[in-house]
C-alpha positions in Angstrom: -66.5 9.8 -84.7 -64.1 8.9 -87.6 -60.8 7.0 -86.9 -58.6 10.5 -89.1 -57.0 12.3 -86.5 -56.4 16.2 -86.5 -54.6 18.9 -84.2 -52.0 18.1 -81.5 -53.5 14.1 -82.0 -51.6 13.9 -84.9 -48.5 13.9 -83.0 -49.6 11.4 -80.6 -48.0 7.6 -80.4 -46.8 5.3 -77.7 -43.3 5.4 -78.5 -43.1 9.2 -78.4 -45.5 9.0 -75.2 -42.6 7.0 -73.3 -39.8 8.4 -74.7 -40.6 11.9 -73.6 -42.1 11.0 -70.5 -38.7 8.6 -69.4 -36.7 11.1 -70.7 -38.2 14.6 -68.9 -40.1 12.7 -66.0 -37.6 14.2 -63.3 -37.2 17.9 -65.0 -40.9 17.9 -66.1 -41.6 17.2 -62.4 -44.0 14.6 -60.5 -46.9 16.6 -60.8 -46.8 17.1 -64.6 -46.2 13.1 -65.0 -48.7 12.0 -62.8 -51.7 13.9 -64.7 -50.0 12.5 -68.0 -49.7 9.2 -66.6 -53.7 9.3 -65.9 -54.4 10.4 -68.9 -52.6 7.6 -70.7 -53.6 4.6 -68.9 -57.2 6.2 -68.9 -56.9 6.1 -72.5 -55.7 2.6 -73.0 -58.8 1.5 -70.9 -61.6 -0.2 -72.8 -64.2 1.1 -70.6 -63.5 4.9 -72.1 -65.6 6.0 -74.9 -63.8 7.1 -78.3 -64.7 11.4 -77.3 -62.5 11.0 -74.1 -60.0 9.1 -75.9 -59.9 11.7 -78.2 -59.4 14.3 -75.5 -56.9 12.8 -74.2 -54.8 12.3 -77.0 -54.9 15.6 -77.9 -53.6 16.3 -74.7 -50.8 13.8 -74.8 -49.9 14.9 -78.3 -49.1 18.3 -77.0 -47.4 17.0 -74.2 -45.3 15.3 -76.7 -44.5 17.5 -79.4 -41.4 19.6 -79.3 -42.6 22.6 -80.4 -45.0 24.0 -78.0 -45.8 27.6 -76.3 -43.3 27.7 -73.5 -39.8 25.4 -74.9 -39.8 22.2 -71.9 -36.3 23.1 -72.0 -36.9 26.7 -70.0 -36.0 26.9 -66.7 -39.1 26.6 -63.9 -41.5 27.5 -66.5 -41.1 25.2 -69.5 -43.5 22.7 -68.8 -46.5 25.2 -67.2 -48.1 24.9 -70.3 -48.2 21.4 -70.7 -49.3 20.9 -66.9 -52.3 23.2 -68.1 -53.3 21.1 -71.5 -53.4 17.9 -69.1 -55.0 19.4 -66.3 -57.6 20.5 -68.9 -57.9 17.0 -70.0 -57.9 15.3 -66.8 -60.7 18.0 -66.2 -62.5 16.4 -68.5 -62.2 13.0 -68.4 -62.3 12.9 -64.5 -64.7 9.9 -65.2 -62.7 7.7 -66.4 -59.5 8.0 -64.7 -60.2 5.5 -61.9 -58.8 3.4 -59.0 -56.9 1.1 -61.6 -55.4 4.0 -63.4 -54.7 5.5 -60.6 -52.8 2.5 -58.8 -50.6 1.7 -62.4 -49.8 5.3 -62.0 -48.5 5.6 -58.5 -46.4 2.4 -59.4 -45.1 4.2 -62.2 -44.0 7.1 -60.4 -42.7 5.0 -57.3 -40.2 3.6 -60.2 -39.2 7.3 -61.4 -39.6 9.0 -58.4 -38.9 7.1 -55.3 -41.9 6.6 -52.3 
């Protein structure tokens, strides 16, 4: 696999990661975080091979860039199709997202969201 990226990748980084999950986290909604949440700490995990990586960035480059199918900023709806890119990916990569990602993200959304 070469290093180029291509597609919604492209618009991936960790700066625009965290600024749009901080910034949307409560209107997005808990469910919509926590799959992103996997995803990302997933991805930062040495143990996952470069093809999952790549799924997941893809995923998290939607997630991320402002122009998608459904506008985040629509009422109820906005962020259905996101939820469905990273349910997708966490389809996916269900391998890889394990106990340690999954602890980091319940910490993470105990911060945002409360117990």
């Amino acid at each position: 696999m070469t290093s180029e990226k291509s597609g919604f990748d492209q618009n991936y980084s960790d700066q625009s990661f965290w600024g749009k999950i901080s910034g949307f986290a409560l209107s997005a909604g808990k469910e919509v975080i926590e799959k992103a949440l996997w995803l990302y700490y997933a991805a930062q995990s040495p143990n996952t091979p470069a093809g999952a990586k790549a799924i997941i960035y893809t995923a998290l480059g939607y997630f991320i860039f402002p122009l998608d199918a459904i506008p985040d900023i629509t009422p109820v709806v906005g962020y259905a199709d996101d939820l469905g890119a990273l349910a997708a990916a966490v389809a996916a990569v269900a391998i890889h997202i394990d106990e340690n990602v999954k602890e980091k993200t319940k910490q993470k959304l105990k911060d945002w969201f409360g117990d």
